[in-house]
C-alpha positions as CSV (number, residue, x, y, z in Angstrom):
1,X,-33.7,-9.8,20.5
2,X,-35.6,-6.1,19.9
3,X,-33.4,-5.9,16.5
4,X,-35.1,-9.8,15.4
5,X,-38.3,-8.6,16.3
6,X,-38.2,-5.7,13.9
7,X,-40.8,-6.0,10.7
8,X,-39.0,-7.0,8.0
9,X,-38.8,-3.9,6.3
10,X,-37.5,-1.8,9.4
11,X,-35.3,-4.8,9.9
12,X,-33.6,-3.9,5.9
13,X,-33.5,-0.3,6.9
14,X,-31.5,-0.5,10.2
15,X,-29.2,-2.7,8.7
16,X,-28.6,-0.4,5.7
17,X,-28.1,2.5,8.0
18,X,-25.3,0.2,10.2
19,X,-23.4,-0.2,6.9
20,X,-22.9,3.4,6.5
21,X,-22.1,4.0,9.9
22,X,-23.4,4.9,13.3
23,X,-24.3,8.5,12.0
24,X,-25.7,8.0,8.5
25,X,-27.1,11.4,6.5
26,X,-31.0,10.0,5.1
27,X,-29.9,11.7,1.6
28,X,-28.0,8.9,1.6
29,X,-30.1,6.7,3.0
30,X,-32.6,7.6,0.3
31,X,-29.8,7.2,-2.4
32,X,-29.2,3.3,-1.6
33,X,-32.5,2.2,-0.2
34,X,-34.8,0.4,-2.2
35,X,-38.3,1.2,-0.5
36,X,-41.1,3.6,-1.4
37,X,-41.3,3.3,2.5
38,X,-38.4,4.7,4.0
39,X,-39.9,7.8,5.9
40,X,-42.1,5.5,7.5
41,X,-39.8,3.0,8.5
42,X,-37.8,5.6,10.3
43,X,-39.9,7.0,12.1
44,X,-40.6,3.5,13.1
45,X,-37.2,2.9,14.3
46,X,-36.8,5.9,15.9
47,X,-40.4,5.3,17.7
48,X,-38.8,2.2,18.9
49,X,-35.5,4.7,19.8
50,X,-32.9,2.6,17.7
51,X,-31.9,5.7,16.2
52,X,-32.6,9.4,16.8
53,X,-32.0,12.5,14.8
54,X,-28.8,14.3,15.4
55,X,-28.4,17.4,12.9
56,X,-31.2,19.1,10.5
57,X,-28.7,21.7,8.9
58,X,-27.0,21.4,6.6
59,X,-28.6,18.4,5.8
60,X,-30.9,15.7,7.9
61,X,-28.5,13.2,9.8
62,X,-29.4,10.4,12.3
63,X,-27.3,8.5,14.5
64,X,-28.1,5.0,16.4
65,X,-29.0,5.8,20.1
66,X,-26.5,3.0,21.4
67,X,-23.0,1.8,19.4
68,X,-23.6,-1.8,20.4
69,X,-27.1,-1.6,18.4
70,X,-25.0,-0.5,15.3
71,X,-22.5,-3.1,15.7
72,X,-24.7,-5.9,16.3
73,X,-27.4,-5.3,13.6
74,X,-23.9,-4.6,11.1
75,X,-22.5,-8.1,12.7
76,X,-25.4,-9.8,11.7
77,X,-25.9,-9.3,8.2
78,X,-24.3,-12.0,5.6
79,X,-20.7,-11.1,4.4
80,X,-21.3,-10.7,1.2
81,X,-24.4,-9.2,1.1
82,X,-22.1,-6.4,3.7
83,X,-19.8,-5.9,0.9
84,X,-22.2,-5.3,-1.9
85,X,-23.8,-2.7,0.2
86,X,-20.6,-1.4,1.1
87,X,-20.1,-1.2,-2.5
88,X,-23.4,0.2,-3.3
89,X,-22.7,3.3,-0.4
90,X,-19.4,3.8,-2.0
91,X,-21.2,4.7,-5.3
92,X,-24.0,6.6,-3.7
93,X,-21.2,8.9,-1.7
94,X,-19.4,9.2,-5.1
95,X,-22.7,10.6,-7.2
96,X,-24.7,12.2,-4.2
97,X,-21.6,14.3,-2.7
98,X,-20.0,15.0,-5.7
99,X,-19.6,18.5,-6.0
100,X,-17.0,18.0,-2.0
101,X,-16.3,14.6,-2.8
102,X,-12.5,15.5,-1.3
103,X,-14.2,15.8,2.4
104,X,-15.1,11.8,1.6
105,X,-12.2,10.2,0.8
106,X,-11.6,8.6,4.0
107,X,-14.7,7.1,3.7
108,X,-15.1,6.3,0.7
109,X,-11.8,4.4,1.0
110,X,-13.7,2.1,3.8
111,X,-16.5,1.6,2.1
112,X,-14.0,-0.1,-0.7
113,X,-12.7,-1.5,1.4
114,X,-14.8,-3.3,3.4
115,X,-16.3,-4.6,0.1
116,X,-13.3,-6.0,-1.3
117,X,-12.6,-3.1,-4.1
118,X,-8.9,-2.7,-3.1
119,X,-8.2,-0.8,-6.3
120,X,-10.6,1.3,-5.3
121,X,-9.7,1.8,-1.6
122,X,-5.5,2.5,-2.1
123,X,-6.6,5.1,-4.3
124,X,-9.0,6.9,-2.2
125,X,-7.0,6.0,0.8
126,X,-3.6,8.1,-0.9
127,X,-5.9,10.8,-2.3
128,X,-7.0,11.2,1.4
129,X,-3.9,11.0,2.8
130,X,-2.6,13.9,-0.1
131,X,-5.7,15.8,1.3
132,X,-4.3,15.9,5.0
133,X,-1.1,16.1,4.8
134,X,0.2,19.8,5.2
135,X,-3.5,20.5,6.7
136,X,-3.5,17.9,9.5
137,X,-0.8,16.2,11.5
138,X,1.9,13.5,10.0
139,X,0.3,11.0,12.2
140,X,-3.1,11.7,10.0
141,X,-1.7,11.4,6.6
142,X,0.6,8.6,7.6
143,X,-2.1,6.5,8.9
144,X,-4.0,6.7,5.9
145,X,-1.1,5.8,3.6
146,X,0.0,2.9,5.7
147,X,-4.0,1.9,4.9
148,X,-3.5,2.7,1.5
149,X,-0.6,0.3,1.3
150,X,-2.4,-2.2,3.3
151,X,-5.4,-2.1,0.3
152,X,-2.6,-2.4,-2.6
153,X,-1.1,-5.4,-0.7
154,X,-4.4,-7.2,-1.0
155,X,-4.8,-6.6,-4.3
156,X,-1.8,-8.1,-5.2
157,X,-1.4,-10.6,-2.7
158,X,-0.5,-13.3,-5.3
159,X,2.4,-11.1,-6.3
160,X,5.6,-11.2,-4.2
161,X,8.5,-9.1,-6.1
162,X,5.7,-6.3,-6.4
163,X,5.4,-6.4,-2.1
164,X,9.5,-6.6,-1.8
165,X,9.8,-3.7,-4.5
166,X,7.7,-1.8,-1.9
167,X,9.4,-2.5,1.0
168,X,12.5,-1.7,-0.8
169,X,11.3,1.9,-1.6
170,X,10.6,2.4,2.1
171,X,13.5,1.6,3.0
172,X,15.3,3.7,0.8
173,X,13.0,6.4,1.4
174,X,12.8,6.5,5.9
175,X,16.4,8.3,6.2
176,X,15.5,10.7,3.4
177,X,12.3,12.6,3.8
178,X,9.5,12.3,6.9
179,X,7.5,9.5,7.0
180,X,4.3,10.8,5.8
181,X,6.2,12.1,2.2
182,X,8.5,9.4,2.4
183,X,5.3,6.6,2.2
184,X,3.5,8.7,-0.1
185,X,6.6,8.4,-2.7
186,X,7.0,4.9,-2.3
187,X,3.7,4.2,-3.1
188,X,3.7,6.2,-6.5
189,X,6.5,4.3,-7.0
190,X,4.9,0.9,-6.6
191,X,2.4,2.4,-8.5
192,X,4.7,3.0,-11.4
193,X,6.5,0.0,-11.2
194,X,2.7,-1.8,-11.5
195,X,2.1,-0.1,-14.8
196,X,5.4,-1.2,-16.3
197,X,6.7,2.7,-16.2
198,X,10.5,3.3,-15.5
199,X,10.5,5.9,-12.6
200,X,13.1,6.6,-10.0
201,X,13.1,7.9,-6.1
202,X,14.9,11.4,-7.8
203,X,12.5,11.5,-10.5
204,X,9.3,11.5,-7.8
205,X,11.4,13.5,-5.6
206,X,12.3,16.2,-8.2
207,X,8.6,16.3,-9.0
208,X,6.9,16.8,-5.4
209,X,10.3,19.8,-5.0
210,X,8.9,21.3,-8.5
C-alpha cells in the first residue's frame, strides 16, 4: 500500500532500483534513469525510509531498508517492461564498469538473463565461472556453468540433437576430469559443435593442459 501511494516519479525510481537489486550503486542509477529528478526522488524515498545509504566509498551505494519492499515493488512491475530494464542495466554495467568489468560477470549474466538474452547470459555466465575457478571453490564455478548451460538450453530449446550432443559430452567428460573442468569443456564443445567447427574432447583437453 505505502509503495502505490508513492508519486509517480518516486514510484519509477524504486522500481528501477529493485531491478538492479536490493543494493543498487546511484552511478548506476544515474546511468539507466531517465529523470532530471533523480537526487530528489531519492531523497524522497529515503525520507519515506524505503531505502537508505549503505557505502560512500568507493562509490555511493544504497540498499532497500526491508527485502520484501524490493521484491514486491520488483513483483509488480509488467514482465516485459522487467526485461527491457534488465536489459537496459545489463548495458549500463557493461559501459559504466568497464575498465573491472571481470568483477560483473555474474551479474551481468542475470541481468541477461532475466531479460531473455540467453546468448548473452551463457557467455557471461562461463566467463564468470572461468573467473572463479582456481580462485574460488568447485562448488562456485560449477554452479555458474550449470547456469551457463541452463541459458544455452533456452536458446536452443527448439533444437534437440544440440541438447543430447551436450549431455553426451558430460557424460564422457564426469569420469575424466572434476566437475567444474569437466562442464566447462563440454560447454566449449557444444559451443563448437553450434558453429559447425570439428573439435574433439582431446583437442579441448590438450588445449586447457597447454
Amino acid at each position: 500500500e505505502r509503495i502505490d501511494a508513492l508519486e509517480k516519479e518516486a514510484r519509477q525510481i524504486l522500481e528501477l532500483a529493485s531491478v538492479i537489486g536490493r543494493e543498487f550503486p546511484n552511478r548506476l542509477l544515474i546511468a539507466v534513469s531517465e529523470t532530471d529528478q533523480l537526487e530528489a526522488q531519492i531523497s524522497r524515498l529515503q525520507e519515506l525510509e524505503f531505502v537508505y545509504q549503505k557505502e560512500i566509498v568507493p562509490e555511493l551505494i544504497y540498499l532497500f531498508k526491508h527485502y520484501l519492499t524490493q521484491q514486491a515493488t520488483y513483483e509488480s512491475i509488467l514482465i516485459q517492461r522487467r526485461k527491457d530494464l534488465h536489459k537496459r542495466i545489463g548495458a549500463a554495467i557493461e559501459n559504466e564498469y568497464k575498465e573491472s568489468l571481470d568483477n560483473y560477470y555474474a551479474v551481468l549474466a542475470q541481468h541477461y538473463e532475466k531479460a531473455g538474452e540467453y546468448q548473452l547470459a551463457f557467455d557471461y555466465y562461463r566467463r564468470a565461472g572461468e573467473n572463479v575457478q582456481g580462485s574460488q571453490s568447485e562448488a562456485a564455478a560449477l554452479g555458474l556453468y550449470e547456469r551457463g548451460e541452463a541459458a544455452l538450453r533456452l536458446l536452443h530449446a527448439d533444437k534437440p540433437t544440440l541438447r543430447n550432443k551436450g549431455k553426451t559430452y558430460r557424460t564422457i567428460l564426469a569420469g575424466v576430469v572434476p566437475a567444474a573442468i569437466f562442464l566447462s569443456i563440454a560447454l566449449r564443445l557444444t559451443i563448437a559443435h553450434m558453429d559447425g567447427r570439428r573439435e574433439t574432447i582431446g583437442d579441448v583437453l590438450w588445449g586447457a593442459a597447454r
